[in-house]
C-alpha positions as CSV (number, residue, x, y, z in Angstrom):
1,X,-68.4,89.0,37.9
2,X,-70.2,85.9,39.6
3,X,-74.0,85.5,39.4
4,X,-73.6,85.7,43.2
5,X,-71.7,89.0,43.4
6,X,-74.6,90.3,41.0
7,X,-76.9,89.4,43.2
8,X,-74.7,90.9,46.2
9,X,-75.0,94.4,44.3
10,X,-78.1,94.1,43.2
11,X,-77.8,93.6,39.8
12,X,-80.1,90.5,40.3
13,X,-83.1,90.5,42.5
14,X,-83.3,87.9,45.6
15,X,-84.7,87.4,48.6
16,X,-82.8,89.3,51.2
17,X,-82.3,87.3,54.6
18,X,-79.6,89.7,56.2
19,X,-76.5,91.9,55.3
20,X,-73.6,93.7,56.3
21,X,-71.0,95.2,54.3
22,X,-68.5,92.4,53.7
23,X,-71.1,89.1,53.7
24,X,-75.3,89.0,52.6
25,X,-77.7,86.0,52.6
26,X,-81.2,85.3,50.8
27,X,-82.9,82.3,49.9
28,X,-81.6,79.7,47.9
29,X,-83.9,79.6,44.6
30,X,-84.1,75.6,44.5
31,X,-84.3,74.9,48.3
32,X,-84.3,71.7,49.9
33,X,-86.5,72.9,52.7
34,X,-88.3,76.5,53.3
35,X,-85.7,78.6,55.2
36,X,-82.7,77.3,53.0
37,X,-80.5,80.4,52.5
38,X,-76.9,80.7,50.7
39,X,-74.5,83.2,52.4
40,X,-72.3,84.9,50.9
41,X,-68.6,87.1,51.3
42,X,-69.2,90.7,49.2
43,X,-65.9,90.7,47.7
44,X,-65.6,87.8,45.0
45,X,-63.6,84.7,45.9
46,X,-63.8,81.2,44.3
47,X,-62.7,78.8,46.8
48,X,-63.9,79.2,50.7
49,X,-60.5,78.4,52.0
50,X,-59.0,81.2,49.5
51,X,-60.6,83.7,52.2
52,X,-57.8,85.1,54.8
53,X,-58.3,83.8,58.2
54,X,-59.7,87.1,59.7
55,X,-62.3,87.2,57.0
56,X,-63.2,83.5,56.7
57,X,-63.9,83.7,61.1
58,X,-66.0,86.8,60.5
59,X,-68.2,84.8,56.9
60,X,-68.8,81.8,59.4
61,X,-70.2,84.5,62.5
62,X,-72.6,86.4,60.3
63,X,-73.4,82.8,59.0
64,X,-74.0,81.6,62.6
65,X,-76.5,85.2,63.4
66,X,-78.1,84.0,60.1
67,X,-78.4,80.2,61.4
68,X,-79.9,81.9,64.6
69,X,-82.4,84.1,62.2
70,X,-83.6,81.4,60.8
71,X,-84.1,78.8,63.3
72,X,-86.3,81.6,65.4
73,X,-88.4,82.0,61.6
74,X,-88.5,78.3,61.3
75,X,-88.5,76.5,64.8
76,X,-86.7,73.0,63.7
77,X,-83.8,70.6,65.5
78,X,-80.8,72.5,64.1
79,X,-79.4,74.5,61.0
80,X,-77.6,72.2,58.9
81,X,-74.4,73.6,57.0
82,X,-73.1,72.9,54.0
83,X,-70.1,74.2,51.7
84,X,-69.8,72.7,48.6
85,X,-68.6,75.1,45.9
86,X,-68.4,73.2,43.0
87,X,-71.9,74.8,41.5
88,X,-71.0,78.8,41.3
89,X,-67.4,79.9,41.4
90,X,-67.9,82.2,44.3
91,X,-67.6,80.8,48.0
92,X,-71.0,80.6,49.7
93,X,-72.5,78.5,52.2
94,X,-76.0,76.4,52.5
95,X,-77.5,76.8,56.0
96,X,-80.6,74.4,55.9
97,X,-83.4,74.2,58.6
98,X,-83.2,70.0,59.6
99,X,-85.8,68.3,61.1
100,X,-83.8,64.9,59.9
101,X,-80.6,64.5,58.6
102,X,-82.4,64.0,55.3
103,X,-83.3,67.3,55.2
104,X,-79.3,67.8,53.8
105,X,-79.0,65.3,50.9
106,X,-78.9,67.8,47.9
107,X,-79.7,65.3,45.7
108,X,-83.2,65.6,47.0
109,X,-86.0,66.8,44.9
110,X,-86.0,70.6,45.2
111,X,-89.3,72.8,46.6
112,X,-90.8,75.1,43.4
113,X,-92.2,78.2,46.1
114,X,-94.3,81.1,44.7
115,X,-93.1,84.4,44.9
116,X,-95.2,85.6,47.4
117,X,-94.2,82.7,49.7
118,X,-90.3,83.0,49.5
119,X,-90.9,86.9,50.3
120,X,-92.6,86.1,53.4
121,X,-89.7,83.5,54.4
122,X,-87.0,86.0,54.3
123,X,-88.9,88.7,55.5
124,X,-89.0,86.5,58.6
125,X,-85.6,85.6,58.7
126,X,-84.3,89.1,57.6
127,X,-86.8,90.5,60.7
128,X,-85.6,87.8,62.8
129,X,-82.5,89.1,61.9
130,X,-82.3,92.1,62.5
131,X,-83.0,91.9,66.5
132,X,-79.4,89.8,66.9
């Protein structure tokens, strides 16, 4: 079982952005930018275009609601997406808040955020959310 499926079922705390039964999203724990949130499909697959074609056009609309969450939580220019999948073998992808391209280049330095802090940011994004 991936550390991302763990986290799925609760195995491993996170911070919750928004969930249904088949996909969840929380904050990434080495985010480029506040807001940066990993989503997820429930049932464990490696490799994003391994998904079936129903379920891979339902991962990227609850990514989109998430994308939506998150830019009403963090007003920027867009949410950037990413899916690289080379880091945990289960699919995910990296929505981003941008206020530059830069904000995207995961070789930047990564922001260290108390606890208390990345609560707060999915809270908002979860709350945000929740009224889509």
């Amino acid at each position: 079982m991936s550390i991302f499926s763990k986290i799925a079922e609760g195995e491993i705390p996170s911070y919750k952005c928004a969930e249904n039964d088949e996909f969840y999203a929380f904050l990434d724990i080495n985010p480029l930018v506040k807001g940066h949130t990993l989503v997820i499909p429930r049932r464990e697959v490696d490799y994003i275009f391994d998904m079936e074609d129903d379920e891979i056009a339902r991962f990227q609309v609850f990514a989109k609601k998430v994308a939506i969450a998150i830019k009403k939580a963090f007003p920027c220019i867009k949410v950037g997406q990413a899916v690289l999948g080379l880091e945990v073998p289960h699919a995910h992808i990296h929505l981003v808040p941008m206020q530059s391209e830069k904000d995207m280049i995961f070789s930047n330095e990564k922001l260290s955020l108390p606890a208390d802090e990345m609560k707060s940011i999915a809270d908002a994004i979860y709350s945000e959310f929740k009224k889509l």
